[in-house]
N, C-alpha and C positions, 0 to 999 in steps of 0.2 A: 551674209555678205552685205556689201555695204559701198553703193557708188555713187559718183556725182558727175552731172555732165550739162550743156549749157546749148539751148538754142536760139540762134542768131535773133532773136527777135523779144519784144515784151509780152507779156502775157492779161490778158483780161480776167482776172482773176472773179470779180464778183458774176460776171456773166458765165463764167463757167460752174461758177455752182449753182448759179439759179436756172441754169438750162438740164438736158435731160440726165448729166451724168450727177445732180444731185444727189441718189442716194448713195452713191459711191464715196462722198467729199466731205471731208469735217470743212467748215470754213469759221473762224472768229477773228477777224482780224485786230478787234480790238487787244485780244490777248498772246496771236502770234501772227509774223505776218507772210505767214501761208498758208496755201491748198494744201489738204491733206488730201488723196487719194487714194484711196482702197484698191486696187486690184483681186479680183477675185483666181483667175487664172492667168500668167502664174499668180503664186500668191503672195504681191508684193506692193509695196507702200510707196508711196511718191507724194514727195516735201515739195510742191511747185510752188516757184516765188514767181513775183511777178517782173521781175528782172530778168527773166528765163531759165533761170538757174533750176536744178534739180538733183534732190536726191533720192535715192533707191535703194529703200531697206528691206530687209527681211529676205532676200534672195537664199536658194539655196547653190545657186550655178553660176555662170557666167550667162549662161545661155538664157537663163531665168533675167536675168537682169534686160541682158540685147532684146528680149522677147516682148517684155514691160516697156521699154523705150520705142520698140516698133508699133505696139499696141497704143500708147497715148500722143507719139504723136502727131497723128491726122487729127484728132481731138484737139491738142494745143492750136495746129495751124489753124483752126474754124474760131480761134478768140486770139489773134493776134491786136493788141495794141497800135494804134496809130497814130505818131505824132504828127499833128499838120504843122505844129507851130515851127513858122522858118525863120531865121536868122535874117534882118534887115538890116544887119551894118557893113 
């Protein structure tokens, strides 16, 4: 299976792979531009952009997929993106 879903916020993509979920993460961004994440249990994939977007492959359930989504993201909210820059006109 195969889903896609989006959290209100940006993501900090290069601090998240240089922090402790490394060996979990392909990251190149020169050649694609996102996280790749491994999941081990369940056993599923996750495309994280750094626009918040996300998607979730290799599911076998519905339930596989809700489970992966509950599981990464307290991990996303710990690298969220912060724009300071404010609009002065």
């Amino acid at each position: 299976m195969v889903a896609s879903c989006s959290v209100s916020f940006k993501i900090k993509l290069e601090q998240l792979y240089n922090g402790d979920h490394k060996k979990y993460c392909d990251f190149s961004p020169e050649t694609f531009p996102g996280l790749i994440y491994h999941l081990e249990q369940p056993k599923v994939c996750l495309l994280i952009f750094a626009s918040g977007k996300i998607v979730l492959t290799g599911a076998k359930t519905r339930e596989d997929i809700q489970k992966a989504f509950e599981i990464i993201q307290p991990t996303l909210k710990k690298h969220v993106k912060v724009d300071y820059r404010q609009d002065n006109s």
